[in-house]
C-alpha positions in Angstrom: 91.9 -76.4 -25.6 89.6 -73.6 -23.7 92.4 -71.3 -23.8 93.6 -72.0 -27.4 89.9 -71.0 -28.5 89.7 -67.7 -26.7 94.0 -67.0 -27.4 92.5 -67.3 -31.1 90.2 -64.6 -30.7 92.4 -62.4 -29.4 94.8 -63.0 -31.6 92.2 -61.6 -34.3 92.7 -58.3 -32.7 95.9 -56.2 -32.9 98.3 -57.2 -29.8 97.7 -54.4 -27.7 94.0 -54.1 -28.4 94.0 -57.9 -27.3 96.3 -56.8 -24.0 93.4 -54.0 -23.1 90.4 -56.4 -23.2 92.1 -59.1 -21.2 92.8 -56.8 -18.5 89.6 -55.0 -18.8 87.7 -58.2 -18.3 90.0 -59.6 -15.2 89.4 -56.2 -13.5 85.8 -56.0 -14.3 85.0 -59.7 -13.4 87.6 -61.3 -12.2 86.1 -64.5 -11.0 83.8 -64.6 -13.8 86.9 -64.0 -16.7 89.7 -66.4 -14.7 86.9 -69.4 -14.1 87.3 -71.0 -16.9 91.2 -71.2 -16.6 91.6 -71.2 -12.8 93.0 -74.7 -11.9 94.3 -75.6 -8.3 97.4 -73.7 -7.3 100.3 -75.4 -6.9 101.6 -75.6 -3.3 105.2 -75.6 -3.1 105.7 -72.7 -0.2 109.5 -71.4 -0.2 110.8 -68.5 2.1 113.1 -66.0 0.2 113.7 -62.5 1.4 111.5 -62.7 4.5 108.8 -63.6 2.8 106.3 -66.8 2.1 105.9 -67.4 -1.4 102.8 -69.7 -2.2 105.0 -71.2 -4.9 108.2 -70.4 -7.1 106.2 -68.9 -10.2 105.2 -65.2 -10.7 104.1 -63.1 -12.5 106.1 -60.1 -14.2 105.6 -56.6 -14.5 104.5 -54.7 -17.7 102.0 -57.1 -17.7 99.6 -55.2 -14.7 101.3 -51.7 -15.3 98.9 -49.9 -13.0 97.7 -53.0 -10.1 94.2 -53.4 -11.5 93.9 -57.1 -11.8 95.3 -58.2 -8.7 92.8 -61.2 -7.5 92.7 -62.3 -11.2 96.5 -63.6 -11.0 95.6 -64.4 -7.1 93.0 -66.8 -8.9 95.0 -67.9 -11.7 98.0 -69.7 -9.1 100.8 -67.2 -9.2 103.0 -68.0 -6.4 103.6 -63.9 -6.5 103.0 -60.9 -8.5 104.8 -57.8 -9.7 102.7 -54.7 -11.0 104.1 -51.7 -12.5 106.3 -50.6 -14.0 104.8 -47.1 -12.4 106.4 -43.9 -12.5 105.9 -40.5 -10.5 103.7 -38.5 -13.2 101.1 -40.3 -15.3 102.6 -41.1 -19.0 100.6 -42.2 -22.2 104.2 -44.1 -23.3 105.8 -44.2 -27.1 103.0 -43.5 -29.7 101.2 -46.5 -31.1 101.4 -49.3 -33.0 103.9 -49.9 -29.9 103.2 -54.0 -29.1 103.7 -56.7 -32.1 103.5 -60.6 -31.7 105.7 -62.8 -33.2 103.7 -66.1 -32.8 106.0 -68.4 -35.0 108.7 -67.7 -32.4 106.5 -67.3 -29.6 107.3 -64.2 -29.0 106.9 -60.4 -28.5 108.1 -56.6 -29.6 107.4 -53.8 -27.5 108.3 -50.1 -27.0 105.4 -48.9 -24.8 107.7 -46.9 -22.8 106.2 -47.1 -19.5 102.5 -46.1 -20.3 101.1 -45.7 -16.7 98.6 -44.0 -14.7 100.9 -42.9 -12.0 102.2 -44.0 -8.5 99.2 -42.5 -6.8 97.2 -44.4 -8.8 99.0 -47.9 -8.0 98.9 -46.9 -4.7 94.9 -46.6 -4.5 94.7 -49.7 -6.7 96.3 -52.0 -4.0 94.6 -50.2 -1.3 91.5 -51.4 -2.2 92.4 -54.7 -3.2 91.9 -57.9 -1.1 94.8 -59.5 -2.4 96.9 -60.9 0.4 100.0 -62.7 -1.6 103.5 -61.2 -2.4 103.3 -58.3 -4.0 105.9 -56.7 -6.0 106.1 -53.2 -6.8 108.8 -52.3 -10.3 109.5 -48.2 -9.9 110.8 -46.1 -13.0 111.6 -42.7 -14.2 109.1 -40.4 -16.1 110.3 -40.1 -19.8 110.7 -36.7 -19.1 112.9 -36.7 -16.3 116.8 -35.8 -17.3 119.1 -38.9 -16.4 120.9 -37.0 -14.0 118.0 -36.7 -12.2 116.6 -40.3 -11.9 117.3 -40.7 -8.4 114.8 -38.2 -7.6 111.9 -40.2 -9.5 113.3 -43.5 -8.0 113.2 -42.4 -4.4 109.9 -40.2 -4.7 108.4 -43.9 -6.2 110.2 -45.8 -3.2 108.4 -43.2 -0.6 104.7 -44.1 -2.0 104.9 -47.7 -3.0 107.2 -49.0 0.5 104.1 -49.5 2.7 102.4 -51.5 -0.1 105.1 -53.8 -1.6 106.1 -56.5 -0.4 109.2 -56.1 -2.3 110.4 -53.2 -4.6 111.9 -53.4 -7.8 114.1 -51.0 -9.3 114.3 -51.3 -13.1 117.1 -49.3 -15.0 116.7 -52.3 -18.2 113.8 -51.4 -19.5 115.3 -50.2 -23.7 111.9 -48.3 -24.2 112.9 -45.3 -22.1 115.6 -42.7 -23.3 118.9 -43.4 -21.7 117.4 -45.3 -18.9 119.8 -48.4 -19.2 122.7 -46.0 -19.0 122.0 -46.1 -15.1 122.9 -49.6 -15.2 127.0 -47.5 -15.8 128.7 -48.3 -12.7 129.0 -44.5 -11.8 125.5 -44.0 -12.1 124.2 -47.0 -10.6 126.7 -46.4 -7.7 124.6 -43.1 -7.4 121.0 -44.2 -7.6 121.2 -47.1 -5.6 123.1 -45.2 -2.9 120.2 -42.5 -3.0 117.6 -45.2 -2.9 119.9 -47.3 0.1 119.6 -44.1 2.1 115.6 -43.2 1.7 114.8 -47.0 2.5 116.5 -46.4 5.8 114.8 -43.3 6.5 111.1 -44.9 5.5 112.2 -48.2 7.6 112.7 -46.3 10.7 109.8 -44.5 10.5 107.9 -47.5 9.0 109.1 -50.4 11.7 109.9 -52.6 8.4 112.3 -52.3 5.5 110.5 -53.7 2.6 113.4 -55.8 0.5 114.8 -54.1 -2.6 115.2 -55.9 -6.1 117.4 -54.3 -9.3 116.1 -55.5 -12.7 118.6 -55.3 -15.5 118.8 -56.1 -19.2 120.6 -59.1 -21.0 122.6 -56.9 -23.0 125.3 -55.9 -20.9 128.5 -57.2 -21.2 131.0 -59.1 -18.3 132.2 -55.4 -16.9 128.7 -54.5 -16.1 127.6 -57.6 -14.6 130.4 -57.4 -12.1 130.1 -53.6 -11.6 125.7 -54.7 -10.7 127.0 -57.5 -8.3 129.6 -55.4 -6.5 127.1 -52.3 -6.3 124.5 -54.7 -5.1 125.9 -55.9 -2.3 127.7 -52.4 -1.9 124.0 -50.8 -1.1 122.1 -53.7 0.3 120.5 -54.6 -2.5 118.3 -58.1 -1.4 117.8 -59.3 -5.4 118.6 -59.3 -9.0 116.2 -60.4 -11.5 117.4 -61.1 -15.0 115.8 -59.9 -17.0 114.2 -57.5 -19.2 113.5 -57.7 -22.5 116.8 -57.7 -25.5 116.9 -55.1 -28.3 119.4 -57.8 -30.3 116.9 -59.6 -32.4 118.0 -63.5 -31.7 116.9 -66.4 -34.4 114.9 -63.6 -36.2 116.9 -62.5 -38.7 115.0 -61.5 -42.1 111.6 -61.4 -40.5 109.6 -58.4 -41.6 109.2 -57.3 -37.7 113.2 -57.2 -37.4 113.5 -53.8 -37.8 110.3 -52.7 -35.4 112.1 -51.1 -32.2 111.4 -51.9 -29.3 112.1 -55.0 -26.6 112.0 -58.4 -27.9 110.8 -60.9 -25.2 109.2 -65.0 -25.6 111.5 -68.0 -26.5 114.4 -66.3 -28.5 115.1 -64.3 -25.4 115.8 -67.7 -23.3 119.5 -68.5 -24.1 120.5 -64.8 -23.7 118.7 -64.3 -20.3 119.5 -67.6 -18.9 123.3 -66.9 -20.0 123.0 -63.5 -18.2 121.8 -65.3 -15.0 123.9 -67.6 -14.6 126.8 -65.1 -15.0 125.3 -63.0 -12.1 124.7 -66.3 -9.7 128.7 -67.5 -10.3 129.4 -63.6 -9.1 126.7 -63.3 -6.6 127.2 -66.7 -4.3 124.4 -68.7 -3.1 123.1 -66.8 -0.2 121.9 -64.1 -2.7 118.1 -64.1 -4.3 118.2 -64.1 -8.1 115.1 -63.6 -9.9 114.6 -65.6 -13.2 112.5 -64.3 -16.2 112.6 -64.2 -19.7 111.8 -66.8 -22.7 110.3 -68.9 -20.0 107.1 -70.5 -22.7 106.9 -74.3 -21.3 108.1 -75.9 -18.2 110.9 -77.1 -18.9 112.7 -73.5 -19.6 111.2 -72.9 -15.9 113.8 -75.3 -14.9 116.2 -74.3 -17.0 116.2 -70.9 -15.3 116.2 -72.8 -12.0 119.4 -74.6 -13.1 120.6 -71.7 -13.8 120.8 -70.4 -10.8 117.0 -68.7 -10.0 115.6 -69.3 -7.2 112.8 -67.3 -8.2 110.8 -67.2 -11.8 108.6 -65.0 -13.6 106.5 -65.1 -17.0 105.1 -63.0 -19.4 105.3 -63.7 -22.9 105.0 -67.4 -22.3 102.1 -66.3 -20.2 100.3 -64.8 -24.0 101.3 -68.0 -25.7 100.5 -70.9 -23.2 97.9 -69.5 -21.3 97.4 -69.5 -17.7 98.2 -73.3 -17.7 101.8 -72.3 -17.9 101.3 -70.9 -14.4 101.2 -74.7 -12.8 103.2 -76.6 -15.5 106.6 -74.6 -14.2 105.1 -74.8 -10.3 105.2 -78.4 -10.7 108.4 -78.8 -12.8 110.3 -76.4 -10.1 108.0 -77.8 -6.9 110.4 -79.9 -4.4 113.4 -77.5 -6.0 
C-alpha cells in the first residue's frame, strides 16, 4: 500500500524525471528513503561462480548506471547487484524524452544509450562505499567509438573495474548504442571476447584473482547466434550468460500510441521472448554453466518461471518500477530452497 502511494507520485512526473529523484533520494539518504520499504532479506545463500550470494534475486544494471546507491539495494534485500552500464569517457546518452512507461502492460521504453559519468567515476563510487555484497560491474563502448574498435573500450573498462567487481559483465545487447549488437556476430564476438580473455589473464596474474566474466545478450537473435555465443563462451572462458536485455520487437503492443517510440522495450511483454531465449542457451550450455535470468520478471511467479527455465540466477528492473521493492522478497521466497 506504502509503495503504491509514493509509485503514484512518481508516476505524476515524467519517467525519467521520476528515475532521477528516486536515485537522488537513495544516495542522499539512503536509510532514511529505503525505511519505509526495507523488509527482512530473504536468506537463501547459494554459491555460483566462487561467490556467496545472500540470495537468488538481484538487481540489474541501467538501473544504478554510475554505483551511487549501493547500500540502498544492500537495504532493500538484493541477494546482489549489478551497476553500470559504464563506459571509458563520460556520455550524456540519446537526447531526451529517452524513457517512456507503459503501465497497462507493465512495462518500459528506453533509448538512453548509455548516459554515464565514466569508469573513473564508478570506480570512486564503490571505493567509498561500505557495501560488502556481490557486486557486478556491466562494461560498454562509448557511442563514439568505431565498432572495430570496441575491444579497446571493453578491455580499458575491464582494467579499472577488475579490482572492484566481483563479477564483470560484458554487454554487446544493449539496441540503444549504434551497431553495438553487431558484436554479438560470431567473428566479432570471437574477437572481443578473445581480447577481453587475454587482458583478464594479464590483470589476474598481477592481481592474485581472476574476477569471473559474464556476456549479456539480447533476445533478438536467432538459433545461429545463440549457438555461435555458447561455443564462443566456452571458447574464451566465459563464466556466465545472462539473458537478457531489453527487445526492440514490440510484443502484445501492437496499435499503442508508444509503438513506434525507439528504443528497448523491457516489463512483462518481454517475458516469453527472454525466457524462450534462455532456455535455448541452457539446452546448448549444459548444467555446469551459470545462466543469468532477467527480463519481464513483474511478480513471483515469472521469477520461477525464469528458474524453470533454466536460471540459476535472476535479476529485475522493470518489475522493480511496477511492484516496488516488495518484488525483491516475493521471487527470493518463490525461488528460496531452488
Amino acid at each position: 500500500m506504502l509503495y503504491r502511494l509514493a509509485r503514484g507520485a512518481l508516476f505524476q512526473l515524467d519517467a525519467e524525471t521520476a528515475h532521477e529523484l528516486t536515485l537522488d533520494s537513495f544516495r542522499c539518504f539512503p536509510r532514511l528513503a529505503t525505511a519505509p520499504f526495507a523488509g527482512r532479506a530473504v536468506d537463501d545463500p547459494v554459491e555460483l561462480l566462487g561467490l556467496h550470494f545472500r540470495n537468488r534475486v538481484g538487481l540489474a544494471a541501467g538501473l544504478d548506471k554510475n554505483g551511487e546507491c549501493l547500500e540502498a539495494w544492500a537495504r532493500l534485500g538484493f541477494g546482489f547487484v549489478e551497476i553500470g552500464t559504464v563506459t571509458p569517457r563520460p556520455q550524456p546518452g540519446n537526447p531526451r524524452p529517452r524513457m517512456f512507461r507503459v503501465p497497462e502492460h507493465r512495462a518500459l521504453i528506453n533509448r538512453l544509450g548509455f548516459n554515464n559519468k565514466g569508469v573513473d567515476h564508478l570506480v570512486e563510487r564503490v571505493r567509498e562505499s561500505h557495501y560488502r555484497g556481490v557486486l557486478g560491474i556491466n562494461i560498454g563502448k562509448n557511442a563514439d567509438t568505431p565498432i572495430e574498435r570496441a575491444a579497446d573500450d571493453y578491455v580499458t573498462c575491464l582494467r579499472k573495474v577488475h579490482a572492484h567487481a566481483s563479477y564483470v559483465t560484458v554487454n554487446i545487447s544493449s539496441p540503444n548504442t549504434r551497431n553495438l549488437r553487431d558484436l554479438q556476430d560470431e567473428a566479432r564476438l570471437e574477437q572481443l571476447l578473445g581480447a577481453l580473455a587475454l587482458a583478464r589473464d594479464e590483470i589476474a596474474q598481477r592481481q592474485g584473482r581472476r574476477a569471473p566474466m559474464l556476456v549479456k545478450i539480447a533476445p533478438d537473435i536467432g538459433e545461429a547466434q545463440l549457438d555461435a555465443i555458447a561455443v564462443a563462451a566456452r571458447r574464451h572462458g566465459v563464466d556466465g550468460l545472462i539473458a537478457t536485455n531489453t527487445t526492440i520487437t514490440r510484443p502484445g503492443l501492437d496499435g499503442h500510441a508508444l509503438a513506434s517510440e525507439a528504443g528497448g522495450l523491457s516489463g512483462a511483454p518481454l517475458q516469453p521472448l527472454a525466457d524462450a531465449t534462455l532456455a535455448g542457451l541452457r539446452a546448448r550450455v549444459g548444467d555446469d554453466f551459470v545462466l543469468v535470468g532477467v527480463g519481464g520478471i513483474v511478480e513471483a511467479a515469472h521469477a520461477k518461471a525464469k528458474r524453470d527455465a533454466g536460471a540459476d540466477l535472476v535479476q529485475i528492473y522493470s518489475g522493480f518500477i511496477y511492484a516496488g521493492p516488495g518484488l525483491i522478497g516475493a521471487c527470493a521466497r518463490a525461488l528460496a530452497g531452488n
